[in-house]
C-alpha positions in Angstrom: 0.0 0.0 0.0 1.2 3.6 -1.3 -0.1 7.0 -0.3 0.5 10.1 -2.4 1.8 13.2 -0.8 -1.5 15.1 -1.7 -3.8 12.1 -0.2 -4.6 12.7 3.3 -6.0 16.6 3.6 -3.4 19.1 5.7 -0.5 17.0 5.0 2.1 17.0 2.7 4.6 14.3 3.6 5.9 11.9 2.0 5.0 8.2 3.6 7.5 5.2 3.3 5.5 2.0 2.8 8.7 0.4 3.9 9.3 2.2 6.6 5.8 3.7 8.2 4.0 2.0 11.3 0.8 2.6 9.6 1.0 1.8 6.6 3.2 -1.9 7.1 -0.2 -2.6 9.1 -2.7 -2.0 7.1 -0.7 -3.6 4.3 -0.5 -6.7 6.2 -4.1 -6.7 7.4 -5.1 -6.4 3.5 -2.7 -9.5 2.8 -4.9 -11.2 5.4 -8.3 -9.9 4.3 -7.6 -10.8 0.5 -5.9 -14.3 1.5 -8.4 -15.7 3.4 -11.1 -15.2 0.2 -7.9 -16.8 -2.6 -8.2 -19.8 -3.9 -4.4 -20.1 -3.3 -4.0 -23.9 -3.4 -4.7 -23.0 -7.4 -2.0 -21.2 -8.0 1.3 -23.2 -6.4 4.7 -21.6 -6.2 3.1 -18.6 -7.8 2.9 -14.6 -6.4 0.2 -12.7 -6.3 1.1 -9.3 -6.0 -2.2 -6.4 -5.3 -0.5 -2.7 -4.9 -3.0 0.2 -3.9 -2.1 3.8 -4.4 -4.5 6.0 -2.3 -5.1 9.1 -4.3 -7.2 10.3 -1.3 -7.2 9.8 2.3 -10.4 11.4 4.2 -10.5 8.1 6.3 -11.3 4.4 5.8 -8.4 3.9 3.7 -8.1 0.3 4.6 -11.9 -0.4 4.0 -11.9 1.1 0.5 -8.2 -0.7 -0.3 -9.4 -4.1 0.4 -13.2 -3.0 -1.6 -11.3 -1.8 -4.7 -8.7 -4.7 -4.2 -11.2 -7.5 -4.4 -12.9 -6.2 -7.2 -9.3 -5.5 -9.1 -8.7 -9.7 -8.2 -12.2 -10.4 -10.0 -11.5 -8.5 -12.8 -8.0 -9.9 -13.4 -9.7 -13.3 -12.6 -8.4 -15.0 -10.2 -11.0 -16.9 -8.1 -11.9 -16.3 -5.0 -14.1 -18.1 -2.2 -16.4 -15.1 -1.9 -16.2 -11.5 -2.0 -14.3 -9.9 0.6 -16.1 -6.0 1.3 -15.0 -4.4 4.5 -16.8 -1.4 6.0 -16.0 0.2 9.5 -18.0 1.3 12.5 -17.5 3.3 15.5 -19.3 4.7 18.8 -18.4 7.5 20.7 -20.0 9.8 23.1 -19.9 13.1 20.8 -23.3 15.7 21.9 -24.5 13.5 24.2 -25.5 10.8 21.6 -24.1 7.5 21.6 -25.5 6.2 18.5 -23.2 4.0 16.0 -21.7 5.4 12.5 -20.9 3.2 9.8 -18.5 4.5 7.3 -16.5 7.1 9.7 -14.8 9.8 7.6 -11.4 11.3 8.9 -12.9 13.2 11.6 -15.1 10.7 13.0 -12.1 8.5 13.4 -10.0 11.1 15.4 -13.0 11.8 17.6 -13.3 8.0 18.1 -10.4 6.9 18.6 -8.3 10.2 20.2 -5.7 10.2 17.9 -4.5 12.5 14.6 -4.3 9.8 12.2 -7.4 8.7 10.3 -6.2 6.3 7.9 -7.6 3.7 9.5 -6.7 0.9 10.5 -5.5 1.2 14.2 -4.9 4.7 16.4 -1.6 6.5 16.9 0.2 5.7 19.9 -0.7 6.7 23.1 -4.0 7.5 21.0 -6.4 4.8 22.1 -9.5 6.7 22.6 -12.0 6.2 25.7 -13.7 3.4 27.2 -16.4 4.7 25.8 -15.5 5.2 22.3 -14.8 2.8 19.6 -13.5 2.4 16.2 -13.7 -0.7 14.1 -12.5 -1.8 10.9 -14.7 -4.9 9.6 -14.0 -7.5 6.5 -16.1 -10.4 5.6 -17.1 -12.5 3.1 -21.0 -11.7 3.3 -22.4 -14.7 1.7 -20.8 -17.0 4.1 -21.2 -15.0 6.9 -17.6 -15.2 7.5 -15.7 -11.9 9.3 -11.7 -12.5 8.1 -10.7 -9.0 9.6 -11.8 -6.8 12.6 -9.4 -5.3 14.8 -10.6 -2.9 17.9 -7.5 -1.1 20.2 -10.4 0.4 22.2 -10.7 -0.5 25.7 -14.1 -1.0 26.3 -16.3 -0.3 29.2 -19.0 -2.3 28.0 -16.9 -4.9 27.2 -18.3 -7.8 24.6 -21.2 -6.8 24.5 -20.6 -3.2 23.2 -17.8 -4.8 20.9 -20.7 -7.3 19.4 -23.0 -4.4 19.2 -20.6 -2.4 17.1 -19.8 -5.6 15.5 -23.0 -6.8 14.2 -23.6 -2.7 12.8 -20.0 -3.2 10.7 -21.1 -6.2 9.1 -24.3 -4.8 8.3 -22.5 -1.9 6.3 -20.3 -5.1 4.5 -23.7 -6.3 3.0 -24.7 -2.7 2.0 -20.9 -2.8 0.3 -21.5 -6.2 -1.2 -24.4 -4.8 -3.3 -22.8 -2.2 -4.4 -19.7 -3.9 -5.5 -22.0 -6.8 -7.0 -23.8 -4.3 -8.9 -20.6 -2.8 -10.3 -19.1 -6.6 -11.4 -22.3 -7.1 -13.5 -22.3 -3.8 -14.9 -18.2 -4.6 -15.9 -19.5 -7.5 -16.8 -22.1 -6.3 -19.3 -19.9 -4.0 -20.8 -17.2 -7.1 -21.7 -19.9 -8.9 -22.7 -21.5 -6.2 -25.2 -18.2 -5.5 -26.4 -17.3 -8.9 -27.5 -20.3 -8.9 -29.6 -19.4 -6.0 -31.1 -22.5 -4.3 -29.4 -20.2 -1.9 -27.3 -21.3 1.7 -27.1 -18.3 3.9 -28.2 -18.2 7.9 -27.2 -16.6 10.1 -29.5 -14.8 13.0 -27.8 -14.0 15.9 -30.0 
């Protein structure tokens, strides 16, 4: 994983994926998302190699890394178990409300989790948030009901029961992603499809 210097808004450095915390995480937590959905037995004493450029960073950039990976592995065709859509969600106390987002933007993450990051992914240190707040990072494969990635650094007052809570509203968001990505395989799909037939609609730019 790869961040461009213009990604994340306000800052203008230069991250080494060799070198930075966050991102050797989060590009080990997409090798384990993606690997648990391979068919890897398929392919012996072969590499599969996924590299994600974020062009922009206004949080969730692991969610939308391992969304846009799985559907870059479809496309290239290499089979897979089931898709794998991730999705976060996070509770704070922010107003006196205690309701659960799905999606959290930049903001919502450093307001859950107390840190100045937002990428995602896990809070800066010494940045762990409340006991009463909490920021989750989900992956599943939604047709088998199978979560291969969720990773909390909250400490939580509520304890499992406030994690399932949050849980079960993460992997709701996953199906509403699954849809979404479905839709957009069949529509790639359609197009292939239409232009191997020689039925492909082709716009003229002047």
């Amino acid at each position: 994983m790869r961040t461009t210097p213009f990604s994340p808004p306000g800052d203008r450095r230069v991250a080494n994926p060799a070198t930075d915390r966050r991102l050797i995480e989060q590009s080990h937590l997409l090798q384990t998302a993606l690997s648990a959905s391979i068919l890897l037995h398929l392919f012996p004493k072969s590499k599969i190699s996924v590299t994600v450029m974020v062009l922009a960073d206004d949080g969730g950039r692991l969610e939308a890394s391992i969304n846009a990976a799985t559907l870059a592995l479809m496309d290239a065709g290499i089979p897979l178990k089931d898709m794998v859509c991730a999705c976060s969600a996070g509770r704070w106390n922010a107003g006196g409300s205690d309701e659960i987002v799905v999606d959290l933007n930049r903001r919502e993450i450093q307001a859950a989790t107390g840190s100045a990051g937002g990428g995602g992914g896990g809070s800066a240190p010494g940045g762990g948030g409340t006991s009463d707040t909490i920021y989750l990072p989900v992956a599943m494969m939604p047709q088998r009901g199978t979560v291969v990635l969720a990773q909390c650094e909250s400490r939580l007052s509520g304890g499992a029961e406030a994690f399932g809570e949050v849980l079960e509203v993460a992997m709701r968001g996953c199906q509403m992603v699954m849809e979404i990505m479905a839709a957009a395989v069949r529509e790639r799909g359609m197009c292939l499809y239409k232009a191997k037939e020689g039925k492909a609609d082709v716009i003229l730019v002047d």
